[in-house]
N, CA, C and O atoms as a Tinker XYZ file with bonds, in Angstrom:
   352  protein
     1  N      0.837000   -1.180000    0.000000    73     2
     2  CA     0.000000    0.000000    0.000000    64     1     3
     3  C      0.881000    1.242000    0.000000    63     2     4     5
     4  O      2.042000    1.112000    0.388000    81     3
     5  N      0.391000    2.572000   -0.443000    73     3     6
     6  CA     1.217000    2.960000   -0.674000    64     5     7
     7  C      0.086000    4.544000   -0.356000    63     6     8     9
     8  O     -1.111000    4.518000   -0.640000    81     7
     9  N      0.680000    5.625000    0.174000    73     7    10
    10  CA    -0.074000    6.824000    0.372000    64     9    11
    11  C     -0.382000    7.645000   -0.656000    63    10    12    13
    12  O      0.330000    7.399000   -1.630000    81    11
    13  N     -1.333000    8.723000   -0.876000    73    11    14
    14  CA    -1.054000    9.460000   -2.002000    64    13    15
    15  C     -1.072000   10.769000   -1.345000    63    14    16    17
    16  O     -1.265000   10.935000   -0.140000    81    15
    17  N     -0.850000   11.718000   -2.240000    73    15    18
    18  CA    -0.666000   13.079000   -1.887000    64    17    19
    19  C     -1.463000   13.309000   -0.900000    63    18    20    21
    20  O     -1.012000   13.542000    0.221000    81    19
    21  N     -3.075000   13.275000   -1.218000    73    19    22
    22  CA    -4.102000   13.693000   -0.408000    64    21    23
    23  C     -4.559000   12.899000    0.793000    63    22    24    25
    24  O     -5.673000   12.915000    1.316000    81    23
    25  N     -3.093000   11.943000    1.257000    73    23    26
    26  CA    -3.441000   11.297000    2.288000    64    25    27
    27  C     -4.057000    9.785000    2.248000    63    26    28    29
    28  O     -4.013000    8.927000    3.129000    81    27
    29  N     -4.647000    9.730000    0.948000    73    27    30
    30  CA    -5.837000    8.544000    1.106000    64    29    31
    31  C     -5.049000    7.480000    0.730000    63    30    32    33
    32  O     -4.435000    7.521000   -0.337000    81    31
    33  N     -4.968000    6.257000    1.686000    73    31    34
    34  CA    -4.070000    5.253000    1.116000    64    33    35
    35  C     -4.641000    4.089000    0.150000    63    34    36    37
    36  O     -5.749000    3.557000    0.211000    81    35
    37  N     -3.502000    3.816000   -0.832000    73    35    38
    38  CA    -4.248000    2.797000   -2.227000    64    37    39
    39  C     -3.753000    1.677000   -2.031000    63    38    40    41
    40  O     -3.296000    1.114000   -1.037000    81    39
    41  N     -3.886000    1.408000   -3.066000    73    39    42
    42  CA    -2.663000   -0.543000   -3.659000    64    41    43
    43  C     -2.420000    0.515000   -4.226000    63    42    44    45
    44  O     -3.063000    1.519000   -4.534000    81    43
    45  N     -0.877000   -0.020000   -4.377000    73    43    46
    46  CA     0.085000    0.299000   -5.347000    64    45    47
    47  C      0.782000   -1.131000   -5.856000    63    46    48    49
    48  O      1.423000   -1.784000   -5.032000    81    47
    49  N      0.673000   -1.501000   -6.931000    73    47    50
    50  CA     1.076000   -2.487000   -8.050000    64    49    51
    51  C      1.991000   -2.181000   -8.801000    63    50    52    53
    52  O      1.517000   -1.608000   -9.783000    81    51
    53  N      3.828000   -2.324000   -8.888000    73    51    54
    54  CA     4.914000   -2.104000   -9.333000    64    53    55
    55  C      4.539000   -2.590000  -10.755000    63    54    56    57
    56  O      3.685000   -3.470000  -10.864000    81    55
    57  N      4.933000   -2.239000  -11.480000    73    55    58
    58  CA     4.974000   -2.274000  -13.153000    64    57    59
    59  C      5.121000   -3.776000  -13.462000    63    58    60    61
    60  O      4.292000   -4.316000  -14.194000    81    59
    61  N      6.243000   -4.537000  -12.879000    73    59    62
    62  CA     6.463000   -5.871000  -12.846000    64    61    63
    63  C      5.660000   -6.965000  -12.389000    63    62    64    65
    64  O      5.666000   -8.170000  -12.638000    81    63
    65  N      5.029000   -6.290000  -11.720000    73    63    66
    66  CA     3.948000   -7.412000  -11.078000    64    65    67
    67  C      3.051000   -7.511000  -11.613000    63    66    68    69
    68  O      2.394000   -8.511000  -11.324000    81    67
    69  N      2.422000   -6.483000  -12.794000    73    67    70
    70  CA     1.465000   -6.648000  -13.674000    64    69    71
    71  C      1.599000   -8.121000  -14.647000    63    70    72    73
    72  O      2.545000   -8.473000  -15.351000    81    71
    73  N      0.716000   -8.586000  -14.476000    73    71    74
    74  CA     0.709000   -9.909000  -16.135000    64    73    75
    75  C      0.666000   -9.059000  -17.130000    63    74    76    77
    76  O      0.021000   -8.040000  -17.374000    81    75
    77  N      1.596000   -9.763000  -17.737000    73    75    78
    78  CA     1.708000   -9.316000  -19.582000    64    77    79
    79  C      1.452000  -10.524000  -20.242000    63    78    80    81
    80  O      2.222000  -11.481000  -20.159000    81    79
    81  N      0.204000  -10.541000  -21.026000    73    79    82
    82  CA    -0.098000  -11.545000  -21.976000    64    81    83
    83  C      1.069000  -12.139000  -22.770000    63    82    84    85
    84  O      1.757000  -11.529000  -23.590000    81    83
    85  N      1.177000  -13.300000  -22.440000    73    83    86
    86  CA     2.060000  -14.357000  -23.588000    64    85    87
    87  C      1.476000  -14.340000  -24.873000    63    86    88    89
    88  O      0.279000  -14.278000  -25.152000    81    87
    89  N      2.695000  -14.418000  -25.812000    73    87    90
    90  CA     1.768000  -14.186000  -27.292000    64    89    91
    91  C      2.023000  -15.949000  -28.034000    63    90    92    93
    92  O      2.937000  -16.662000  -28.449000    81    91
    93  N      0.786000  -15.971000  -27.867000    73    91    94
    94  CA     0.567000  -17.525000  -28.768000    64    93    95
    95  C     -0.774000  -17.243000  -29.792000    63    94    96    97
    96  O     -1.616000  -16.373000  -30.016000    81    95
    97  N     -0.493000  -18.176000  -30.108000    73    95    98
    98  CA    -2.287000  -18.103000  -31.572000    64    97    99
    99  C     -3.526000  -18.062000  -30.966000    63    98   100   101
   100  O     -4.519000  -18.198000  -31.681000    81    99
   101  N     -3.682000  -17.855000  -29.456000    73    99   102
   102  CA    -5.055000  -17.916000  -28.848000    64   101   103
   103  C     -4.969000  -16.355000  -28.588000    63   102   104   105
   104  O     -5.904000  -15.605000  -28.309000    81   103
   105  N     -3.661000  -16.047000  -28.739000    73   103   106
   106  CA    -4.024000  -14.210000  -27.957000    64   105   107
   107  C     -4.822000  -13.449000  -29.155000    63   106   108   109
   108  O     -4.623000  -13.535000  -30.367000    81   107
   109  N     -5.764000  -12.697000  -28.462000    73   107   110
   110  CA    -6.217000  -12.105000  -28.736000    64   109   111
   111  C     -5.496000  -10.687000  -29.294000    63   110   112   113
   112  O     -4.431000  -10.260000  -28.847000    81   111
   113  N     -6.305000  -10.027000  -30.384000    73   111   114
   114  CA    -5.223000   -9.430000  -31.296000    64   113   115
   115  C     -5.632000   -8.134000  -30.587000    63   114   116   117
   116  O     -4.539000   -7.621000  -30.345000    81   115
   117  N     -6.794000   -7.116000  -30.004000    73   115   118
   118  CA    -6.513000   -6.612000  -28.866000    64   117   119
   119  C     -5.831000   -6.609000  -27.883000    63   118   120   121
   120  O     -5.140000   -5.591000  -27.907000    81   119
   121  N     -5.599000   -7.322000  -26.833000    73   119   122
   122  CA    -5.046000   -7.529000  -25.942000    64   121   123
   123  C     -3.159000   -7.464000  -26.344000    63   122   124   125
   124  O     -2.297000   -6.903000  -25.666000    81   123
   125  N     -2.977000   -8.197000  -27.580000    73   123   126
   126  CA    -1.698000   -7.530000  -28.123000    64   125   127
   127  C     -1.583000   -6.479000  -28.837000    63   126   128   129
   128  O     -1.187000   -6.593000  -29.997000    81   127
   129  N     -1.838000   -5.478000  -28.407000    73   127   130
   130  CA    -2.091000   -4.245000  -29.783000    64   129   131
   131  C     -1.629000   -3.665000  -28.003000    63   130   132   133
   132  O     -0.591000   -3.042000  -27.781000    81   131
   133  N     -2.284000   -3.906000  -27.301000    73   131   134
   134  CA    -2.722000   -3.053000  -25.977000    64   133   135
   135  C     -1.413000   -3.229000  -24.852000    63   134   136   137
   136  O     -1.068000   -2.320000  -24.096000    81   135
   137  N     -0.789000   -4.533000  -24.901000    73   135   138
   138  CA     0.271000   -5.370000  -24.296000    64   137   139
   139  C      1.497000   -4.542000  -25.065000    63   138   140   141
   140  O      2.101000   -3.701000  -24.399000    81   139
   141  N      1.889000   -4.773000  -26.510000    73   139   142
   142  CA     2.631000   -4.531000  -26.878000    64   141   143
   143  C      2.481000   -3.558000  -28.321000    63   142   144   145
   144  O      2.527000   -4.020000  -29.461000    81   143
   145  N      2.291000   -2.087000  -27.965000    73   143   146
   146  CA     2.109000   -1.147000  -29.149000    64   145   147
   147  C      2.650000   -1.399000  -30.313000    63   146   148   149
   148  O      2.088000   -1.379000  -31.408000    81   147
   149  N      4.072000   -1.710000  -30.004000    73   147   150
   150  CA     5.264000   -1.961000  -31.327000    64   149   151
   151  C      4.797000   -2.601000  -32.016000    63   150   152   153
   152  O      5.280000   -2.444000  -33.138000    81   151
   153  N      3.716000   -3.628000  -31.964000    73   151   154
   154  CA     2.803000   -4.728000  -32.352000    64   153   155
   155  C      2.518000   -4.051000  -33.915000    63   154   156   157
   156  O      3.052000   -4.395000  -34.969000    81   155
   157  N      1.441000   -2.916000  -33.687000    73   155   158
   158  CA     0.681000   -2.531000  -34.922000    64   157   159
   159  C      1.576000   -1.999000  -35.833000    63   158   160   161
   160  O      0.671000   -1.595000  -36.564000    81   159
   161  N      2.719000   -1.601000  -36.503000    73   159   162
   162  CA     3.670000   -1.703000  -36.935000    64   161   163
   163  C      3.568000   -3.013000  -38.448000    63   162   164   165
   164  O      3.465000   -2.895000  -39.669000    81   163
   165  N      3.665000   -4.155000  -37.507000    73   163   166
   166  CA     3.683000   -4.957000  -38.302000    64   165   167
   167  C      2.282000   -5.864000  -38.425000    63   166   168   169
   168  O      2.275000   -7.031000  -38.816000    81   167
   169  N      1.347000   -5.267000  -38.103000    73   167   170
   170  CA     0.096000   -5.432000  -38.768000    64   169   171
   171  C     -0.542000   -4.442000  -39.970000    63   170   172   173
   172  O     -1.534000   -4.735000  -40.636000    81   171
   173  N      0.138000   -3.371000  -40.084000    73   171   174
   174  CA    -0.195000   -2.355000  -40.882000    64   173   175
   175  C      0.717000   -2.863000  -41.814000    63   174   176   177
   176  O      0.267000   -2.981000  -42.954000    81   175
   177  N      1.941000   -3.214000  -41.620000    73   175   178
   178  CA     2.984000   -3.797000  -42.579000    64   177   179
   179  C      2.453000   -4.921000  -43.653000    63   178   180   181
   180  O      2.774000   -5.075000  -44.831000    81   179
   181  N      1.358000   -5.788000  -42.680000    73   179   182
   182  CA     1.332000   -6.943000  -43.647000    64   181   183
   183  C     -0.197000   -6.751000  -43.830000    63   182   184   185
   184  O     -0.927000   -7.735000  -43.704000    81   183
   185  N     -0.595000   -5.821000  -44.052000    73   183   186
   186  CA    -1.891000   -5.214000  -45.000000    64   185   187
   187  C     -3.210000   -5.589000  -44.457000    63   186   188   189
   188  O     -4.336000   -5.545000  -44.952000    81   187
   189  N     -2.608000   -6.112000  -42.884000    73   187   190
   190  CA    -4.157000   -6.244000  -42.367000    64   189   191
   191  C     -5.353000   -4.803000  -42.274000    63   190   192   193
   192  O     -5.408000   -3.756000  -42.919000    81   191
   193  N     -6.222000   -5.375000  -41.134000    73   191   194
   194  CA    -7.013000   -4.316000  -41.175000    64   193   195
   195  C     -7.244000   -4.400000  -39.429000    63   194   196   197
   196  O     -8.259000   -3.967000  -38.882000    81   195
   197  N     -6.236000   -4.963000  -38.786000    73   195   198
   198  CA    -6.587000   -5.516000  -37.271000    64   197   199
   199  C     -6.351000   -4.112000  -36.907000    63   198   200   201
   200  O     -7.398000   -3.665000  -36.436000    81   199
   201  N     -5.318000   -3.129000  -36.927000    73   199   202
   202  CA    -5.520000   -1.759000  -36.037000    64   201   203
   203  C     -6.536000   -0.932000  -36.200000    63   202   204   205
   204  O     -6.552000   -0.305000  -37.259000    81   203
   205  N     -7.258000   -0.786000  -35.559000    73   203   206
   206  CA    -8.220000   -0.347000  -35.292000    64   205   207
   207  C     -9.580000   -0.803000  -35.903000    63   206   208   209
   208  O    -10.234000    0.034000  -36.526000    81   207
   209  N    -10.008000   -1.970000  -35.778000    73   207   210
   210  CA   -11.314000   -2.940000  -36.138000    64   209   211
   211  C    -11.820000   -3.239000  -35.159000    63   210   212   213
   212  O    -11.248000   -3.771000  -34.208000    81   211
   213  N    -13.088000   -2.918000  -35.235000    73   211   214
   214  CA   -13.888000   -2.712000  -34.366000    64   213   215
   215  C    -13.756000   -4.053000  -33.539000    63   214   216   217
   216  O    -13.695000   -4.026000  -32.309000    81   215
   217  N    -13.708000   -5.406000  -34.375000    73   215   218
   218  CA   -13.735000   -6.740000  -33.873000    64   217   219
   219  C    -12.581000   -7.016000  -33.349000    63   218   220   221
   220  O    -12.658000   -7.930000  -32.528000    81   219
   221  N    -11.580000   -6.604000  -33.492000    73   219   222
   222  CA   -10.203000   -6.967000  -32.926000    64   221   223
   223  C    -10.197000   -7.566000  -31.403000    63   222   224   225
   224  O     -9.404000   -8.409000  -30.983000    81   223
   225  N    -11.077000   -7.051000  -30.795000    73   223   226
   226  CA   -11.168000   -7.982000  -28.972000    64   225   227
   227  C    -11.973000   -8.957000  -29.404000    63   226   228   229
   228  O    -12.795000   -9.141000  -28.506000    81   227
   229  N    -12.162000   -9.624000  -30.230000    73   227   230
   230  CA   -12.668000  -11.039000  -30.856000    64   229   231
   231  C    -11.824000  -11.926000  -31.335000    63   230   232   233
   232  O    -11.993000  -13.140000  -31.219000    81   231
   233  N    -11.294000  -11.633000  -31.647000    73   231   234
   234  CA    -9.982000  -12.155000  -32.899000    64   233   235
   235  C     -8.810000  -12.777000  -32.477000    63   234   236   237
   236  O     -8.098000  -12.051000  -31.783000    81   235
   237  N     -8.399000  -13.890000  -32.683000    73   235   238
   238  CA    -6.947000  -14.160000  -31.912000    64   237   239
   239  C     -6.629000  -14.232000  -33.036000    63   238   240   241
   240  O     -7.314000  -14.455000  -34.034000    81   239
   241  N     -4.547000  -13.865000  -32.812000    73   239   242
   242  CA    -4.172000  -14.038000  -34.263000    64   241   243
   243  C     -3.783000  -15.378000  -35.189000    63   242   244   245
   244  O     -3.048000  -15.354000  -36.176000    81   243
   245  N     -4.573000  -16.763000  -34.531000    73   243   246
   246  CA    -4.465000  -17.797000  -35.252000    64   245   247
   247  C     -5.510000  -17.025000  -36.443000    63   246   248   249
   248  O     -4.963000  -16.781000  -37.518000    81   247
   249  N     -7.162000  -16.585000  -36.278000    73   247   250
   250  CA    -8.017000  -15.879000  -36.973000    64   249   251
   251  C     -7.213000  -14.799000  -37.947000    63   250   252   253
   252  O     -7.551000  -14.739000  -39.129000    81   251
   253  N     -6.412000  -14.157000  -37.573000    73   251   254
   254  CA    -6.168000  -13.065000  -38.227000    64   253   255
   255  C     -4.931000  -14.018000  -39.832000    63   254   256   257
   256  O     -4.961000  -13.918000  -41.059000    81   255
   257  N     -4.126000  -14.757000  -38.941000    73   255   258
   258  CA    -3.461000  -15.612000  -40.164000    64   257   259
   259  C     -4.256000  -16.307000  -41.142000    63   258   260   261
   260  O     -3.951000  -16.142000  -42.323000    81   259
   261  N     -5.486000  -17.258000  -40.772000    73   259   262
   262  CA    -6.421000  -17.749000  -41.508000    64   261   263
   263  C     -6.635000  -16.750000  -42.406000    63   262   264   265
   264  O     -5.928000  -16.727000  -43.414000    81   263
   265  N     -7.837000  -15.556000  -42.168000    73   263   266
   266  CA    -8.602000  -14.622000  -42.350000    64   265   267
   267  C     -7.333000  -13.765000  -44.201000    63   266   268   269
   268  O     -7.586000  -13.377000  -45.342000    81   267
   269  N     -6.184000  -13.911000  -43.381000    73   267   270
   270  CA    -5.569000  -13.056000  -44.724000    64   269   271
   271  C     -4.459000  -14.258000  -45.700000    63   270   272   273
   272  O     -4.113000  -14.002000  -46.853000    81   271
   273  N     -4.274000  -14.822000  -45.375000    73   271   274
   274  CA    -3.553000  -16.220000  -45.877000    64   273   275
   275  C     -2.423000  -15.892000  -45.200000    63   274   276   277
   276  O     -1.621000  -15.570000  -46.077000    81   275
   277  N     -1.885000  -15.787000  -44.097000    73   275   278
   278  CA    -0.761000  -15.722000  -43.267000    64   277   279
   279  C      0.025000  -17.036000  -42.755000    63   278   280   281
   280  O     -0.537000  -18.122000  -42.611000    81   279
   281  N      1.421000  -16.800000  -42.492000    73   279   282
   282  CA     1.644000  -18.481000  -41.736000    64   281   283
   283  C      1.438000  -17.924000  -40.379000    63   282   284   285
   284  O      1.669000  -16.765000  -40.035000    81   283
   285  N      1.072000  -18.686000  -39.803000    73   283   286
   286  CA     0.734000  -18.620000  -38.190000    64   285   287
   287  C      2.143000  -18.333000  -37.879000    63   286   288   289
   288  O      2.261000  -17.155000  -37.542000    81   287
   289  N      3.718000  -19.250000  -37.866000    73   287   290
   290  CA     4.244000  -19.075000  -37.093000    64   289   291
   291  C      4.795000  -17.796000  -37.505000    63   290   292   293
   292  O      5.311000  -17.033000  -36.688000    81   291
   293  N      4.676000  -17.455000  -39.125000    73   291   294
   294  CA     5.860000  -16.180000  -39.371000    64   293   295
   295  C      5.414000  -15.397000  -38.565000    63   294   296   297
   296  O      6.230000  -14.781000  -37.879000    81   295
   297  N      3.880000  -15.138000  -38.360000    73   295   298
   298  CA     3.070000  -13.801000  -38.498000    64   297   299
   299  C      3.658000  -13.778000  -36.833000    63   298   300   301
   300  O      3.743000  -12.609000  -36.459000    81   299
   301  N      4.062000  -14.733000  -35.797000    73   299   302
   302  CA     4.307000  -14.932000  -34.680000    64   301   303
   303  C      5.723000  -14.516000  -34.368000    63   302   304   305
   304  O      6.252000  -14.409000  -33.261000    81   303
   305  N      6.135000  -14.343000  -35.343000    73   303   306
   306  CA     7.615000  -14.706000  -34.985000    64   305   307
   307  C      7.891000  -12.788000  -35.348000    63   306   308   309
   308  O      8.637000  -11.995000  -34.773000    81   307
   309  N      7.111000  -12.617000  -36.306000    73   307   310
   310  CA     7.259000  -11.134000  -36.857000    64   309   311
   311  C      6.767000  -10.033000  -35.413000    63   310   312   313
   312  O      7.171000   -8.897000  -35.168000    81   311
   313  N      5.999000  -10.689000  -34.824000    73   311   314
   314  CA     5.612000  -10.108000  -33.317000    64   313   315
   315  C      6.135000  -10.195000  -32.632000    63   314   316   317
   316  O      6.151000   -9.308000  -31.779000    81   315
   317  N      6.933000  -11.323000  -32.520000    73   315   318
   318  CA     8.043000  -11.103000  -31.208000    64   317   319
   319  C      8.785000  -10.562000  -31.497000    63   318   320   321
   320  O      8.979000   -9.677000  -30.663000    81   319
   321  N      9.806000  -10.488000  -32.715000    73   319   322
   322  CA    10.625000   -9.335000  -33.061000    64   321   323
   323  C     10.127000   -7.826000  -32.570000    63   322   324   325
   324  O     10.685000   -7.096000  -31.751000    81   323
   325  N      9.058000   -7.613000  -33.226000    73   323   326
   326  CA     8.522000   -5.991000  -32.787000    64   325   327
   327  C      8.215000   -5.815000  -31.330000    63   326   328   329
   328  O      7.843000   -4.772000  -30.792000    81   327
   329  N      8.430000   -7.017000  -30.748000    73   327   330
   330  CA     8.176000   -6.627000  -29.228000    64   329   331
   331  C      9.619000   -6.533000  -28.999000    63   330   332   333
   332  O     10.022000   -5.370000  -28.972000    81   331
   333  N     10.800000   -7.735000  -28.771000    73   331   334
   334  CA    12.308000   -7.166000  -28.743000    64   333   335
   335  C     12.503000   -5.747000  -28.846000    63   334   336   337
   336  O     13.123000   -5.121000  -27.987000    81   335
   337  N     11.899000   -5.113000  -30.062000    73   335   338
   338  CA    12.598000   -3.381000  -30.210000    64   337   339
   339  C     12.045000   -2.953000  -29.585000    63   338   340   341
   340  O     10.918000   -3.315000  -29.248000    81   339
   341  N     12.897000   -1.632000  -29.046000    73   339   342
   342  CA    12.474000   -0.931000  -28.100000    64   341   343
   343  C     11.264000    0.113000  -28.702000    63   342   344   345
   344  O     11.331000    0.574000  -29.841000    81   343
   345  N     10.449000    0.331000  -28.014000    73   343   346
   346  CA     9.328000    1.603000  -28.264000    64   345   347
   347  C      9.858000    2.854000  -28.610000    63   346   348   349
   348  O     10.479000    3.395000  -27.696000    81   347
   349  N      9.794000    3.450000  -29.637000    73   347   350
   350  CA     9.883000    4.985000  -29.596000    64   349   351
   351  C      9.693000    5.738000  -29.226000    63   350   352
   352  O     10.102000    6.789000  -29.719000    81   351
């Protein structure tokens, strides 16, 4: 717990202790857009339409590889790269 200015004491939750979604073919392509920004990058790259679709908190990206003729693992592997780099 941790105080705040105005006295009133909260939870305080260190950055690290938060869960960060693992990225496999069940994640949801929200939840990685949201997890890891660097993400949309290479969804705009490979001509989807997942940034900013309305359905995207529906969608895992096994769906999104089907949906455009993608390989599951590249399209996976192209995400973990963009997560490695650092954010701008």
């Amino acid at each position: 717990m941790r105080w705040r200015k105005d006295k009133c004491l909260r939870w305080f939750y260190p950055i690290t202790m938060m869960a960060v979604p693992q990225l496999d073919p069940q994640s949801r392509v929200s939840e990685t857009l949201r997890a890891y920004p660097q993400t949309a990058k290479v969804f705009i790259s490979l001509r989807t339409d997942c940034v900013g679709c309305i359905i995207a908190r529906f969608c895992t990206l096994q769906d999104v590889a089907s949906d455009y003729n993608l390989d599951p693992d590249e399209l996976l592997s192209e995400l973990r790269e963009a997560i490695q780099s650092p954010v701008p």
